[in-house]
TORKOL-4160 file (C-alpha; in steps of 0.2 Angstrom, whole numbers, padded with zeros to 4 digits, m for minus):
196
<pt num="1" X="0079" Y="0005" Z="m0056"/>
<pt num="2" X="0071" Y="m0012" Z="m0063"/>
<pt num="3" X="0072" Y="m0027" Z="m0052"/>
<pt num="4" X="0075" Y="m0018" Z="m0036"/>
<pt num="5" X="0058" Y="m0016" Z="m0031"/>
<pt num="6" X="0055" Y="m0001" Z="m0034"/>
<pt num="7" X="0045" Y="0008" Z="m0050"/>
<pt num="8" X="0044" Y="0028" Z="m0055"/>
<pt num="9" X="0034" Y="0033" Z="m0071"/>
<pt num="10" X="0031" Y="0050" Z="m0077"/>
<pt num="11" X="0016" Y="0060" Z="m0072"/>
<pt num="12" X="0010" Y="0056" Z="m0090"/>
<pt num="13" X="m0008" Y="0065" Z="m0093"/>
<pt num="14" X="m0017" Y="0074" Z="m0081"/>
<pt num="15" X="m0028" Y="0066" Z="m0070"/>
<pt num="16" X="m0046" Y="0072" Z="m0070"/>
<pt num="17" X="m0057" Y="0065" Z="m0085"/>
<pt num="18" X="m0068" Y="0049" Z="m0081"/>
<pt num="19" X="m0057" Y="0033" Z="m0084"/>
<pt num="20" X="m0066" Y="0018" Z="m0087"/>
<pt num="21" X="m0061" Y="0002" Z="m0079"/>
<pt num="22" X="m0051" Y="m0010" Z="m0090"/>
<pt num="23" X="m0062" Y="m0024" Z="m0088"/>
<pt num="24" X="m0079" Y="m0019" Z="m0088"/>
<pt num="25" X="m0088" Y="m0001" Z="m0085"/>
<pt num="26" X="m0085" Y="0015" Z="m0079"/>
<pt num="27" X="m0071" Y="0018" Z="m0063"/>
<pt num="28" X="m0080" Y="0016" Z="m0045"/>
<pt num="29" X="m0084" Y="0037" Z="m0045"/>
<pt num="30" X="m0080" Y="0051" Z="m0032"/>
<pt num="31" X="m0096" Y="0061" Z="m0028"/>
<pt num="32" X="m0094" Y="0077" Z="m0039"/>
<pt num="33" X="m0091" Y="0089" Z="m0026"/>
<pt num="34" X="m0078" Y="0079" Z="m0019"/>
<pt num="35" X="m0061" Y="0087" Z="m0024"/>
<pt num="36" X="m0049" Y="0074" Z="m0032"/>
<pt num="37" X="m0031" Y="0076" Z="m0027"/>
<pt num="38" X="m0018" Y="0075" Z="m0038"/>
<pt num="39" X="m0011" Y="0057" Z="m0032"/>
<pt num="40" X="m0013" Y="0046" Z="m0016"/>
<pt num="41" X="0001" Y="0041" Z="m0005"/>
<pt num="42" X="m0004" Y="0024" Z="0001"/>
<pt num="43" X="0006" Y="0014" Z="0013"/>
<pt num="44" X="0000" Y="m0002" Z="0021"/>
<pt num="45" X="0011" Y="m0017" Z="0030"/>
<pt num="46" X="0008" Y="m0037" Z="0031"/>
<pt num="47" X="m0002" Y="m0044" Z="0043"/>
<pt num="48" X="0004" Y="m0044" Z="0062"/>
<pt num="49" X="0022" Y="m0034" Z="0059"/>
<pt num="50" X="0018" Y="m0018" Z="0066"/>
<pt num="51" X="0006" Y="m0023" Z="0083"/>
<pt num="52" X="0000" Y="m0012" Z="0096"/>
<pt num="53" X="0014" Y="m0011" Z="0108"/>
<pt num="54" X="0028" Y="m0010" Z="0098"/>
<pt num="55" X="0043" Y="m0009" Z="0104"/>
<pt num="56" X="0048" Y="0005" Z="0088"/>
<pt num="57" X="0030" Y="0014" Z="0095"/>
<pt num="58" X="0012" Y="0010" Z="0088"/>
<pt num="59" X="m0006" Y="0021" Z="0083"/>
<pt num="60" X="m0021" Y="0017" Z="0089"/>
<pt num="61" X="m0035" Y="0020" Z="0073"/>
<pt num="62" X="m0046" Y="0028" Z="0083"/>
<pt num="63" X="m0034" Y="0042" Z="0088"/>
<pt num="64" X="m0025" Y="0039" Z="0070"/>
<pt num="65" X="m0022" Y="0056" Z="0066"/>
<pt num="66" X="m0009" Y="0064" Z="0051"/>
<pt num="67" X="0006" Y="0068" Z="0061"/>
<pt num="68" X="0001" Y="0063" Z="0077"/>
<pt num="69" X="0014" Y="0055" Z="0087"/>
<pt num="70" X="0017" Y="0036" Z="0090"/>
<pt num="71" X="0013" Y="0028" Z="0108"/>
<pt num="72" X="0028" Y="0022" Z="0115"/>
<pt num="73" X="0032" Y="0005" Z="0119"/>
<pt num="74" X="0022" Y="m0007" Z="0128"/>
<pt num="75" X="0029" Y="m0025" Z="0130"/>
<pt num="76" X="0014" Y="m0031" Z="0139"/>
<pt num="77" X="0001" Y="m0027" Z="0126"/>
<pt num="78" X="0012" Y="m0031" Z="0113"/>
<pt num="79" X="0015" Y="m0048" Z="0118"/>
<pt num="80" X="m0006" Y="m0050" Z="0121"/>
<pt num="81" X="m0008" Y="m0044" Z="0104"/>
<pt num="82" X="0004" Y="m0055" Z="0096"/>
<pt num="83" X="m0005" Y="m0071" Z="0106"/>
<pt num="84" X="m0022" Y="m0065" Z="0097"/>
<pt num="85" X="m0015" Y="m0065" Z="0079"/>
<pt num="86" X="m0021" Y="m0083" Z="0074"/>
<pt num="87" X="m0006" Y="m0084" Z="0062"/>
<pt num="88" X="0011" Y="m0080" Z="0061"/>
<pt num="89" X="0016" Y="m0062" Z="0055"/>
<pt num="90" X="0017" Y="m0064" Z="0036"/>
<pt num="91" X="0034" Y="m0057" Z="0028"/>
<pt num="92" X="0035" Y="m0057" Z="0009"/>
<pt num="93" X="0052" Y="m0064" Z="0003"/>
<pt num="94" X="0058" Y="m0062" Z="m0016"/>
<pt num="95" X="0047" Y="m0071" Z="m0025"/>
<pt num="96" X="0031" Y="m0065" Z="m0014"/>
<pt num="97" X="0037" Y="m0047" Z="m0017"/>
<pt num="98" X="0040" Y="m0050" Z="m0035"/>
<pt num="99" X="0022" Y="m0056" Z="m0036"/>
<pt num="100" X="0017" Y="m0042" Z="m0026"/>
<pt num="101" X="0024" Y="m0029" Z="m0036"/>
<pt num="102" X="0017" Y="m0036" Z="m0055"/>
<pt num="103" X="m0001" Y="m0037" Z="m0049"/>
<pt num="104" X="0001" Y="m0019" Z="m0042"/>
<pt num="105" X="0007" Y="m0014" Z="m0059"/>
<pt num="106" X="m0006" Y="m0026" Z="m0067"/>
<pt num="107" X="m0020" Y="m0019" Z="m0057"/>
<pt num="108" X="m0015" Y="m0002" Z="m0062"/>
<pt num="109" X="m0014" Y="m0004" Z="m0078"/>
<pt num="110" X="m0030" Y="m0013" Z="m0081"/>
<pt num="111" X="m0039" Y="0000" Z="m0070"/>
<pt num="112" X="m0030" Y="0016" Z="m0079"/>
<pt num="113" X="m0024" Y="0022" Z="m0063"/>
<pt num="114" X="m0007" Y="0030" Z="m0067"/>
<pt num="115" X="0008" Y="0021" Z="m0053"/>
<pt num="116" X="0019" Y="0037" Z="m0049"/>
<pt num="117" X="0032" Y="0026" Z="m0036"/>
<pt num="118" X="0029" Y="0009" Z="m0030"/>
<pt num="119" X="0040" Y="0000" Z="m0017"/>
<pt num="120" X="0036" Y="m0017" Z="m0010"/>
<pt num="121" X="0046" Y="m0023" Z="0006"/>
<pt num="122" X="0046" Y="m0038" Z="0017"/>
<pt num="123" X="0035" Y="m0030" Z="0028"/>
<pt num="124" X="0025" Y="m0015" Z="0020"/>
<pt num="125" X="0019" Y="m0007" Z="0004"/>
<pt num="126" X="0023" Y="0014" Z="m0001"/>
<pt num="127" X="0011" Y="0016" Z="m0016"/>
<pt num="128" X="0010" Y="0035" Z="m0025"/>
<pt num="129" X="m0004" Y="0034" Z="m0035"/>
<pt num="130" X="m0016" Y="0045" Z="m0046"/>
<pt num="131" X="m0036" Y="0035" Z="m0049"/>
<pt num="132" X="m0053" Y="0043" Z="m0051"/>
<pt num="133" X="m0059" Y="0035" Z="m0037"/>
<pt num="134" X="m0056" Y="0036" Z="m0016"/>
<pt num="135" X="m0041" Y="0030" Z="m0010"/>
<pt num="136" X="m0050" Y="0015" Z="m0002"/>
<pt num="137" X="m0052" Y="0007" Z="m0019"/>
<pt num="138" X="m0033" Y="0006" Z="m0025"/>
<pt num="139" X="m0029" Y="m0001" Z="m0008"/>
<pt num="140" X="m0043" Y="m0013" Z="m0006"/>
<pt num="141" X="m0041" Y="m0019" Z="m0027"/>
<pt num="142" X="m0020" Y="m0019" Z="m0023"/>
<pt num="143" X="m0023" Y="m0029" Z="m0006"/>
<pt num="144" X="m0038" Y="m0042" Z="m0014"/>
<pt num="145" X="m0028" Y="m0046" Z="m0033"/>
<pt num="146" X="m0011" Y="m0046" Z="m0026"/>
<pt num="147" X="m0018" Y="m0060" Z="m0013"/>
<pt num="148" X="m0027" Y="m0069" Z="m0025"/>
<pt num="149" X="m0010" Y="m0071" Z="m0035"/>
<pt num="150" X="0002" Y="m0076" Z="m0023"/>
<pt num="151" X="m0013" Y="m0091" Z="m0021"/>
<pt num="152" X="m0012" Y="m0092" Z="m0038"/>
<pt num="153" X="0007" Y="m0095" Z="m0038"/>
<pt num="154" X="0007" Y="m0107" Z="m0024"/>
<pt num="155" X="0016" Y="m0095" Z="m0012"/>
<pt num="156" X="0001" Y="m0093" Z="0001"/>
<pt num="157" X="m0010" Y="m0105" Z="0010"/>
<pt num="158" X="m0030" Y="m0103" Z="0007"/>
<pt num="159" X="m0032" Y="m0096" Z="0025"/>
<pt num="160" X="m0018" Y="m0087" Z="0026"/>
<pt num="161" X="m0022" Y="m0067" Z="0030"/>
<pt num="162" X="m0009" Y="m0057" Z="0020"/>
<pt num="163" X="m0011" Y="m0039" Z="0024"/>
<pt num="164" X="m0017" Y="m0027" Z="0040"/>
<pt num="165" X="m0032" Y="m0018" Z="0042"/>
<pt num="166" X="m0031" Y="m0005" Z="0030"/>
<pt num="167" X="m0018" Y="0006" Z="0030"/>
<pt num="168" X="m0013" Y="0027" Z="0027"/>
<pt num="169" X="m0023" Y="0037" Z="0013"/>
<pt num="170" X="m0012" Y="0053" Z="0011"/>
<pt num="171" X="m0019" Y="0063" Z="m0001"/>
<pt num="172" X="m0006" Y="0074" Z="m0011"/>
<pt num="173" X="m0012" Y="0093" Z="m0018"/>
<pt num="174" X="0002" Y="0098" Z="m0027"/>
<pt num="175" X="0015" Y="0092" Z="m0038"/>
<pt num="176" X="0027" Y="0097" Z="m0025"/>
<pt num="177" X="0020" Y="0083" Z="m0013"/>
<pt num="178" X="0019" Y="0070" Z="m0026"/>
<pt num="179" X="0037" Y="0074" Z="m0031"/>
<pt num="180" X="0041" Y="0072" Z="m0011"/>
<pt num="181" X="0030" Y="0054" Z="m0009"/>
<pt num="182" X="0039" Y="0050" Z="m0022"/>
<pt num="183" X="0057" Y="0053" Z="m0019"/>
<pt num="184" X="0051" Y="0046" Z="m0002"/>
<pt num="185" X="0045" Y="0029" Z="m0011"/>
<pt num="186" X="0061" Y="0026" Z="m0020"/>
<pt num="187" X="0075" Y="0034" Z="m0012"/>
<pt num="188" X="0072" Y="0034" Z="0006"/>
<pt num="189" X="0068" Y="0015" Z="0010"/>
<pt num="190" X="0077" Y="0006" Z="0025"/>
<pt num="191" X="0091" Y="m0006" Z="0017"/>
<pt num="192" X="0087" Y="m0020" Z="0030"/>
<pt num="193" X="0088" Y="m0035" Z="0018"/>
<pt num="194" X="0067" Y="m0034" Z="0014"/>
<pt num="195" X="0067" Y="m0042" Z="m0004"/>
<pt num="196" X="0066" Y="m0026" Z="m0015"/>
């Protein structure tokens, strides 16, 4: 499916000897008895699109729990948060996302993390990933070269703040989930004219 935003690649080889970072030493390591998952399901949006108070229902991190349900709509603090944002909510059109999407894959690549699913939206990004390393650190080295590029191509403003506070870190166990986040990744999408 080239130039529609999304990407799927092969499970290729087993995860779970070291990898070493493209560019210099060994990958940032996972204590030894920490289990390593097959792949990460990472999602994280752009800054100010999903606020507390949303009208489509918002989480709170401190009672950010897998599967917990949304709080429903509350214009009141929704509009107070927007007021505190400092900038206006950043949505990434084509040329943003394109950018986006390359450094991903870029970042990956240089890092020998294998990208499962990639999709990059106006608003938000679905990542299937498998690294030697916690999820914190694909989403931190996505978030930090993909914002230093789109500076680099003159399509954000020194200042500007491009993503939100972190984001979901799903681990997946099994083949079976992987095979799910990634079906979710590239097939199940919303059509809402975002650039992918």
């Amino acid at each position: 499916m080239p130039g529609d935003g999304r990407e799927w690649r092969s499970a290729g080889p087993a995860v779970g000897a070291g990898v070493a970072v493209g560019s210099g030493g060994p990958a940032p390591a996972v204590p030894k008895s920490w289990p390593v998952p097959l792949a990460y399901f990472l999602s994280f949006r752009t800054f100010g699109t999903w606020l507390r108070g949303d009208p489509r229902g918002w989480v709170d991190r401190r009672g950010n729990v897998p599967d917990s349900p949304y709080y429903p709509a509350d214009p009141v603090r929704w509009q107070r948060e927007r007021r505190r944002l400092g900038q206006p909510p950043v949505k990434l059109d084509g040329p943003s996302a394109a950018v986006v999407r390359a450094t991903m894959r870029e970042t990956c690549r240089r890092r020998e993390w294998l990208l499962r699913a990639l999709h990059v939206g106006a608003e938000h990004v679905h990542g299937v990933v498998a690294a030697q390393c916690r999820p914190e650190v694909v989403m931190g080295a996505w978030k930090a070269c993909s914002t230093l590029a789109l500076r680099r191509a003159g399509l954000l403003g020194a200042g500007c703040v491009v993503w939100s506070r972190h984001g979901s870190t799903r681990y997946l166990w099994s083949e079976a989930a992987v095979e799910a986040a990634c079906v979710y990744v590239l097939e199940r999408q919303r059509r809402d004219g975002s650039p992918d």
